[in-house]
ZAKOL-800532 format. One record per residue: residue number from 1; residue in three letters; x, z, y of N, C-alpha, C, CB in turn. Coordinates in steps of 0.1 Angstrom, whole numbers, always signed. Glycine has a CB too. Layout:
BEGIN
<NUM ALA <X Z Y> <X Z Y> <X Z Y> <X Z Y>>
...
This chain:
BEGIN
<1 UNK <+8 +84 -131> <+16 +84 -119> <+23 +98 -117> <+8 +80 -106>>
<2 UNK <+32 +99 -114> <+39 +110 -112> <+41 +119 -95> <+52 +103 -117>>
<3 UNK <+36 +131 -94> <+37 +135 -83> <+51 +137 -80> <+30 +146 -83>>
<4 UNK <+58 +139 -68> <+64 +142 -65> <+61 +150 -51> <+70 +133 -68>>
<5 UNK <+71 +160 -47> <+67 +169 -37> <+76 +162 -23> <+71 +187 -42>>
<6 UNK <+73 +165 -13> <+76 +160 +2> <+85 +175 +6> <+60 +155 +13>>
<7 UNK <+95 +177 +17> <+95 +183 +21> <+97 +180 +42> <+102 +190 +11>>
<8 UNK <+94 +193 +45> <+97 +190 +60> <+107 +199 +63> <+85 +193 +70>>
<9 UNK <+111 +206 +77> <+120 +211 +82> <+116 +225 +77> <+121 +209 +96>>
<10 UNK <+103 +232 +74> <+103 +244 +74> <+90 +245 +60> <+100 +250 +90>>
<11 UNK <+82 +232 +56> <+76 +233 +48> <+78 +222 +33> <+65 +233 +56>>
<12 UNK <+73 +224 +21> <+69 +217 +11> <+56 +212 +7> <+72 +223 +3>>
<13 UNK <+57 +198 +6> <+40 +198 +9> <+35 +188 -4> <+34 +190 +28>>
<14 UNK <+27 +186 -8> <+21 +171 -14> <+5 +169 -13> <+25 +170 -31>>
<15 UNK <+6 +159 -6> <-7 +157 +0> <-9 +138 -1> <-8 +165 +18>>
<16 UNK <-20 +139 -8> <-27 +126 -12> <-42 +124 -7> <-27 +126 -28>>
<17 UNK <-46 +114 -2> <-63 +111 +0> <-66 +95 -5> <-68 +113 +20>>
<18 UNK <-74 +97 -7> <-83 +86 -11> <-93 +81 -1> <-92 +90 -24>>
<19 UNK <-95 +65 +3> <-104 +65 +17> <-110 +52 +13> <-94 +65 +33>>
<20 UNK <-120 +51 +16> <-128 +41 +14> <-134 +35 +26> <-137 +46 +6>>
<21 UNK <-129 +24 +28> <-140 +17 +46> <-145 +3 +44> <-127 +13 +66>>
<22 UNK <-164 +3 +45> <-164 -10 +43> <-167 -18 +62> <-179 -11 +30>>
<23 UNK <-170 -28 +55> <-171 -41 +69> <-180 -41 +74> <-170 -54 +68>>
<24 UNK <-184 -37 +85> <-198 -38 +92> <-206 -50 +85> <-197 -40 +108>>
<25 UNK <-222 -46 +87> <-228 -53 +79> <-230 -60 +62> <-227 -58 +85>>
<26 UNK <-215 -47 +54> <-213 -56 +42> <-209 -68 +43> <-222 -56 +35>>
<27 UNK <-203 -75 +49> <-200 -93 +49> <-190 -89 +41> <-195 -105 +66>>
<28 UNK <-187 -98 +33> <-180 -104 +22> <-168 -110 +27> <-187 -114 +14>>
<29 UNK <-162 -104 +38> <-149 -114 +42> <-138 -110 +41> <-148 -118 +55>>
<30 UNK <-133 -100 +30> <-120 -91 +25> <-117 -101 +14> <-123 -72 +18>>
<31 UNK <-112 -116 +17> <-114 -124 +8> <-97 -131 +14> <-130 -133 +9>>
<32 UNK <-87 -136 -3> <-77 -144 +2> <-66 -139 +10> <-82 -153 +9>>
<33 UNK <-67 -147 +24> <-57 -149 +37> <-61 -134 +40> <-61 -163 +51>>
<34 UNK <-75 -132 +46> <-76 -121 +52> <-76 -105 +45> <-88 -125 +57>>
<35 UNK <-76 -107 +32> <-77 -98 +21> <-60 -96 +25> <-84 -103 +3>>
<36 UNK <-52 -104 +19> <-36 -103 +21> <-30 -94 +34> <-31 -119 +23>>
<37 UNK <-37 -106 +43> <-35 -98 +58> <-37 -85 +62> <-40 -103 +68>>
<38 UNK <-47 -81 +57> <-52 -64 +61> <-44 -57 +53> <-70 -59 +57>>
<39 UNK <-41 -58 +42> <-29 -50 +33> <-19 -55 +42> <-26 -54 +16>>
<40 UNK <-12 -62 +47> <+2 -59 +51> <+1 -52 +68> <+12 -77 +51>>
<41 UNK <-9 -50 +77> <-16 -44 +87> <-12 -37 +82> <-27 -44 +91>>
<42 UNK <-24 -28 +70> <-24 -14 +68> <-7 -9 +65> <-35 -10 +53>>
<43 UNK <-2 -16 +60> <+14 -8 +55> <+20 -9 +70> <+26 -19 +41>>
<44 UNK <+19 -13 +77> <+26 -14 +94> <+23 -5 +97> <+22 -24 +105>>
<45 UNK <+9 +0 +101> <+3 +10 +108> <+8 +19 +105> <-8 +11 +109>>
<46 UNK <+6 +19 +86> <+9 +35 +81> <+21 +37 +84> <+8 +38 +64>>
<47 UNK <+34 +32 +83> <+45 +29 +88> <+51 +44 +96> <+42 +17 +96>>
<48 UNK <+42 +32 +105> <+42 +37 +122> <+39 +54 +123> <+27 +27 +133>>
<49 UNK <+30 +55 +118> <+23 +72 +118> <+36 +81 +105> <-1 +73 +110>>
<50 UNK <+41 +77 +99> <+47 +87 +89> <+43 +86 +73> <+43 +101 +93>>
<51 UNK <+28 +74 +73> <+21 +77 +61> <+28 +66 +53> <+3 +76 +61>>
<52 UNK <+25 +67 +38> <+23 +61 +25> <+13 +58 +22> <+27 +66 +17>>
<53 UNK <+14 +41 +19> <+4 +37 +15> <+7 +38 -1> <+0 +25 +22>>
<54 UNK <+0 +41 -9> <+9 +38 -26> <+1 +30 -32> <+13 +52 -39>>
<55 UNK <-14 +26 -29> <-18 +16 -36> <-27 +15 -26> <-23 +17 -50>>
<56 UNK <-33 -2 -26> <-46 -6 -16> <-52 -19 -25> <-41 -11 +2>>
<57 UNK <-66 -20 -22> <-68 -32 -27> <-85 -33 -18> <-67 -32 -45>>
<58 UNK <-89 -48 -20> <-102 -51 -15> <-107 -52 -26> <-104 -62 -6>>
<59 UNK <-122 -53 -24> <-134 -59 -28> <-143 -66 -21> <-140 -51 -33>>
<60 UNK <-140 -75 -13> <-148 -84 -7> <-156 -74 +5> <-158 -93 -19>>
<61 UNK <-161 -66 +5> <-166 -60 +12> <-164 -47 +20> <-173 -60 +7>>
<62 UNK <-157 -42 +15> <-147 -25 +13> <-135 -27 +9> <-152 -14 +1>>
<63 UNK <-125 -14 +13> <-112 -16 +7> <-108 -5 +4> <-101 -23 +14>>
<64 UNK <-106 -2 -8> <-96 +12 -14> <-85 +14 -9> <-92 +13 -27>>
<65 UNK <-83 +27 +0> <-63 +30 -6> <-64 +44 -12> <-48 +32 +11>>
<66 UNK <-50 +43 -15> <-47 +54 -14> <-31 +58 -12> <-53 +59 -24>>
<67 UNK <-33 +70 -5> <-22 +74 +5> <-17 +86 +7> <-25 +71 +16>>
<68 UNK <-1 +89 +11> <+2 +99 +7> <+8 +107 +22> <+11 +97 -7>>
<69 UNK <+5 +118 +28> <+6 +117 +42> <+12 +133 +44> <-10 +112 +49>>
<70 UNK <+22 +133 +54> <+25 +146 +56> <+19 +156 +65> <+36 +145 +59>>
<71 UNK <+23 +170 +65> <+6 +177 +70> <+7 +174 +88> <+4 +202 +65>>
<72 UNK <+18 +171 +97> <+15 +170 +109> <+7 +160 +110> <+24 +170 +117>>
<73 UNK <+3 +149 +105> <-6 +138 +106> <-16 +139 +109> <-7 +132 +98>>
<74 UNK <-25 +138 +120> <-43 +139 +121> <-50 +123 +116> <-49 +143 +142>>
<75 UNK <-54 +129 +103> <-62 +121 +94> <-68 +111 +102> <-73 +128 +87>>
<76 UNK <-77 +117 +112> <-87 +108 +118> <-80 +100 +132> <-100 +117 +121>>
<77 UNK <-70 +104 +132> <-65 +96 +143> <-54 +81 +134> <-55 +109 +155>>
<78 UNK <-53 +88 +125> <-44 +73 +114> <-57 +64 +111> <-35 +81 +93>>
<79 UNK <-67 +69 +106> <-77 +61 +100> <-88 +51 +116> <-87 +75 +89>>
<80 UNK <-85 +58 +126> <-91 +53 +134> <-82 +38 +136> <-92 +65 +144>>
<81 UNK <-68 +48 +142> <-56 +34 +136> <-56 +23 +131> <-48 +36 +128>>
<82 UNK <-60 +25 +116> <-58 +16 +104> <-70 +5 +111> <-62 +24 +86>>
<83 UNK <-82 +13 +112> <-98 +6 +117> <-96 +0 +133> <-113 +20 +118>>
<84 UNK <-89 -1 +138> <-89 -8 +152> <-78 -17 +153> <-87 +1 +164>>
<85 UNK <-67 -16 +146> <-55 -22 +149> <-60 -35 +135> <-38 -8 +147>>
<86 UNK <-65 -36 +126> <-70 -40 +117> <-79 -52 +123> <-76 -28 +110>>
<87 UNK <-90 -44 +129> <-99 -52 +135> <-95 -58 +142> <-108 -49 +139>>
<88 UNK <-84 -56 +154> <-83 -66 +164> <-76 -77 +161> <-78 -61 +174>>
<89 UNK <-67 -71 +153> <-56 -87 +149> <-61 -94 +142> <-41 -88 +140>>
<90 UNK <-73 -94 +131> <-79 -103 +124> <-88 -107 +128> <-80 -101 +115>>
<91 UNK <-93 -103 +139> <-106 -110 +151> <-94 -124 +160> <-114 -91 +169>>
<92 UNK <-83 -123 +154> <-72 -125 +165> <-68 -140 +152> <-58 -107 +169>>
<93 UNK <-64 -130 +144> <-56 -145 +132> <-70 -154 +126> <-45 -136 +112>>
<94 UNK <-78 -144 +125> <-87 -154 +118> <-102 -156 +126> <-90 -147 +103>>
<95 UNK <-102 -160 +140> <-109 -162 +145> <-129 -165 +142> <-101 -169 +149>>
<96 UNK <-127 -174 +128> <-135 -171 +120> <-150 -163 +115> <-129 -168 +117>>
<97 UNK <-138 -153 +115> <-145 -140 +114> <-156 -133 +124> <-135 -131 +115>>
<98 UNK <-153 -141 +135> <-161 -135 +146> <-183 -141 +143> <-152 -144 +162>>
<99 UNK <-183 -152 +137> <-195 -164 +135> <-202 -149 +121> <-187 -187 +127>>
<100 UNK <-193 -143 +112> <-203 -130 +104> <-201 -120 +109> <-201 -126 +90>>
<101 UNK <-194 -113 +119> <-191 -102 +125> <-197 -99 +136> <-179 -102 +127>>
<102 UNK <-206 -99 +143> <-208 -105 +160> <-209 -91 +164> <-225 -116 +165>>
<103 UNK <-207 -88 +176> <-208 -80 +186> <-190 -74 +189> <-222 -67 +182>>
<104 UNK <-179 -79 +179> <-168 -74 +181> <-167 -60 +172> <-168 -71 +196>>
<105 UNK <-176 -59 +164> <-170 -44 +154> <-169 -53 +140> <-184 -26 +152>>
<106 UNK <-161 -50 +136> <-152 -56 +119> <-161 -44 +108> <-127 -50 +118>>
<107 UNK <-152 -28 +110> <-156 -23 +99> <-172 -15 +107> <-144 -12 +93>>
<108 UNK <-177 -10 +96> <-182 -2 +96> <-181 +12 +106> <-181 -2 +85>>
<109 UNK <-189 +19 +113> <-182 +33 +117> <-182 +41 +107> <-189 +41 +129>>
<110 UNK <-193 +41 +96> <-185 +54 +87> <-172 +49 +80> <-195 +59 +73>>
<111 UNK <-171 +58 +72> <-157 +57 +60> <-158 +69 +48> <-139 +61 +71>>
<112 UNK <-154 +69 +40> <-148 +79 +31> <-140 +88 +29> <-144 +76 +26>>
<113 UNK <-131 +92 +26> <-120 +104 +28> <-119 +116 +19> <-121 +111 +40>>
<114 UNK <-114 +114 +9> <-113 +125 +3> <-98 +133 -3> <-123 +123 -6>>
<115 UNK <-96 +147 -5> <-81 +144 -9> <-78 +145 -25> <-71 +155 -2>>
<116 UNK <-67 +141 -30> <-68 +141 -44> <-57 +155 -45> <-63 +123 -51>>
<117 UNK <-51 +155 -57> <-48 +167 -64> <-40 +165 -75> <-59 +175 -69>>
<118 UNK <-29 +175 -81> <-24 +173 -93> <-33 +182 -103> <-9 +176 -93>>
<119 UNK <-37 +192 -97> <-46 +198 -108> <-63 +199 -104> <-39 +213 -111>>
<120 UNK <-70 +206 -108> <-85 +206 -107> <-86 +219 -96> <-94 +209 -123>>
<121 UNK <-100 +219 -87> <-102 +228 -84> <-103 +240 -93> <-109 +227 -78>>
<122 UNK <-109 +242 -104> <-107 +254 -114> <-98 +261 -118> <-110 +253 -123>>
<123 UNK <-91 +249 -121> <-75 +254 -126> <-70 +264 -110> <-63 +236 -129>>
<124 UNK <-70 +258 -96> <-66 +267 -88> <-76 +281 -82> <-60 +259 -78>>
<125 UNK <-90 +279 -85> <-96 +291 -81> <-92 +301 -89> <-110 +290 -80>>
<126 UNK <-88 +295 -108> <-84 +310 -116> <-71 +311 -111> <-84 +310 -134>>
<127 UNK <-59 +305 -105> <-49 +308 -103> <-49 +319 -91> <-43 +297 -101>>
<128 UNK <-56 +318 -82> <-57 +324 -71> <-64 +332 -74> <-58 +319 -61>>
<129 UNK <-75 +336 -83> <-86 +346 -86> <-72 +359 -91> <-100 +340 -101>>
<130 UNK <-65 +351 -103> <-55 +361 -106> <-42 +366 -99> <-50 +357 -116>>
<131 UNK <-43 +365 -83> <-32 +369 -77> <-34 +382 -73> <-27 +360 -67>>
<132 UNK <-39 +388 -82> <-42 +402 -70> <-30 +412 -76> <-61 +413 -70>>
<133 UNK <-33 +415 -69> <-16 +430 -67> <-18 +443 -76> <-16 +440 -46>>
<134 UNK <-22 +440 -83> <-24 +454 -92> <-12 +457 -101> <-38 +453 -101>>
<135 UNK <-2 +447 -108> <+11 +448 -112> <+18 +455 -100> <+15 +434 -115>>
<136 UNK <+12 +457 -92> <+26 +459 -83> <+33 +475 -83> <+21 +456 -66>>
């Protein structure tokens, strides 16, 4: 995949994360209709906030994205997003859901989050180890 850089009014940025959220109690219901439906959610929401989604997928229990987001965005207020707006419409379309889900929570309260990179941390600690001013 190919990076490409973002820019804003005053900055250049490229910023990627990786997030992982499973379903309260592990239930297996990221399946089909509802698997479909939470991917086209998530691209709404992200939408709405500024983000990119560039890939998503389920596993019956959990769902991978990953996403590419500019720096005014507060992480935890998109992901809270993705996790409420998520849960309510599909407590909503797939009624269902409610008979393995009970008490009204879908996912999980934890989650994942991490950000990704075009190069390694190493590669930038020696880059920045070598910036000192002694050429000057």
């Amino acid at each position: 995949m190919k990076y490409t850089n973002d820019k804003g009014s005053h900055s250049i940025y490229n910023l990627q994360f990786y997030y992982v959220a499973c379903v309260k109690y592990r239930r297996k219901v990221l399946t089909g209709d509802v698997s479909d439906r939470l991917k086209e959610i998530n691209l709404s929401v992200a939408a709405e906030v500024g983000v990119t989604i560039m890939e998503q997928e389920t596993d019956g229990d959990h769902i991978h994205i990953l996403f590419s987001s500019r720096p005014s965005v507060q992480l935890s207020k998109f992901i809270n997003s993705l996790k409420s707006v998520s849960a309510r419409l599909l407590f909503r379309e797939f009624p269902e859901l409610k008979t393995k889900l009970w008490g009204g929570s879908f996912w999980s309260p934890s989650y994942f989050l991490a950000s990704t990179g075009q190069v390694t941390l190493d590669v930038l600690k020696r880059y920045v180890e070598n910036q000192n001013a002694k050429d000057l």
